[in-house]
N, C-alpha and C positions, 0 to 999 in steps of 0.2 A: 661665659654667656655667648648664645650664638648672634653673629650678628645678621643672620637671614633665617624665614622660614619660607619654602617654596610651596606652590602649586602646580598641576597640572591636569591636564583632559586628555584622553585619550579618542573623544568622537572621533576625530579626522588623522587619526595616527596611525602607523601599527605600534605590534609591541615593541619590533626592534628601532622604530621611530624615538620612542616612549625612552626605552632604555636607554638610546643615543642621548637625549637632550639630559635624562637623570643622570648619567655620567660625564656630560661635558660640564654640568652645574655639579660636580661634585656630590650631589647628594650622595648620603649612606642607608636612608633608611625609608621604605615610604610608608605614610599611612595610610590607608586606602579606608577612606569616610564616606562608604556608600554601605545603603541601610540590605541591600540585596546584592553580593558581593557577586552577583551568577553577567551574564554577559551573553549578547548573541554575536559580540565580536571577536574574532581566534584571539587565545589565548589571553582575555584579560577576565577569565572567573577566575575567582578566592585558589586554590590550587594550583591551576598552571602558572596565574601569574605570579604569584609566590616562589614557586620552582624557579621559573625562568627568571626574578629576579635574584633569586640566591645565585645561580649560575654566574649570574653578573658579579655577583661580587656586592650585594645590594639587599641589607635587611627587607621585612615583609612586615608587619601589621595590621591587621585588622580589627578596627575600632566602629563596629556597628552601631552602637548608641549616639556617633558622630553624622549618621547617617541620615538624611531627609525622610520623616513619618511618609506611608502613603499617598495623605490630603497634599503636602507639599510636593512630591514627586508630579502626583497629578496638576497641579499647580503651572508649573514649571514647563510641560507638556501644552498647555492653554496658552502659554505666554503671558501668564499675569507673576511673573515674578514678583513683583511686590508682596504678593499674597504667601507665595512660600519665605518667604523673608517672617513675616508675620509668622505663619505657623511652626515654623525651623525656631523662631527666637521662645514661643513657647516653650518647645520641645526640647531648646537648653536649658532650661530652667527644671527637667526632673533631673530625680538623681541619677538616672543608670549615666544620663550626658554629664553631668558635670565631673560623676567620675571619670568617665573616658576622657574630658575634656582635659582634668590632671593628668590624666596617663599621656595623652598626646603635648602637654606642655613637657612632663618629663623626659620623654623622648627628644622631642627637638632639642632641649637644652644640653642634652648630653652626644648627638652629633645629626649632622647638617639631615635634615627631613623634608620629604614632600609630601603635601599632603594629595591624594590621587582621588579623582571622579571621573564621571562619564563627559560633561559637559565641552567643550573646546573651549568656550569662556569665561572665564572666572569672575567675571562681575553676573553672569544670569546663575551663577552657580554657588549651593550653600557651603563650599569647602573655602570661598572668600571668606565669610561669616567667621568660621573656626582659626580660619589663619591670622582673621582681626582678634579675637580672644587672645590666642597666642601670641602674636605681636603686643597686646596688652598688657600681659603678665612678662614677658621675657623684653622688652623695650627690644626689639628686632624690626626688623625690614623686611618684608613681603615682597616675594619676587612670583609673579606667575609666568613659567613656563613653557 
């Protein structure tokens, strides 16, 4: 049973930034819980940064049904996070998320996982939410990065 599941943001990083702190925390694997995996920052769309993390030495997933619906993306933009809180907690309750949501607890349990967004903050950001699931079901510790 792991005893951590991590977080992290990439806003104010690069990727070799990104990389640096996933490898000094040991992470092996990340899952990357954004509903639109594309990026206008170098190297963190679905692809390259897949690439670039395999080069590390550092599995890749992508788990889109983890991802914040639209209204919550826009949400979040406004700065009413509460509100995408609300619509995110809907939005685990269909089935595509609660499967991903499985597959993201199996991951983490079988070795050290971060789950990855856009935000720099993990409390204005829905990948807290999924990391609290997973701490729920795995009795783990939440480290944001």
């Amino acid at each position: 049973m792991p005893g951590k599941v991590f977080t992290i943001g990439y806003e104010r990083d690069t990727l070799d930034g990104v990389i640096g702190r996933l490898k000094a925390a040991g992470v092996e694997i990340v899952i990357d819980v954004r509903a639109v995996a594309a990026s206008r920052r170098p190297g963190f769309s679905k692809t390259m940064l897949g690439e670039s993390l395999r080069e590390a030495g550092i599995g890749y997933a992508h788990l889109r049904p983890l991802g914040t619906p639209k209204a919550g993306r826009e949400a979040v933009r406004a700065g009413k996070v509460e509100l995408m809180r609300r619509i995110f907690a809907d939005h685990m309750a269909e089935p595509e998320a609660i499967a991903a949501l499985g597959e993201a607890v199996r991951i983490a349990e079988a070795r050290p996982a971060a789950l990855l967004c856009y935000e720099a903050e993990a409390c204005d950001c829905h990948r807290r939410i999924v990391a609290g699931e997973i701490r729920d079901r795995l009795k783990c510790d939440i480290v944001d990065l």
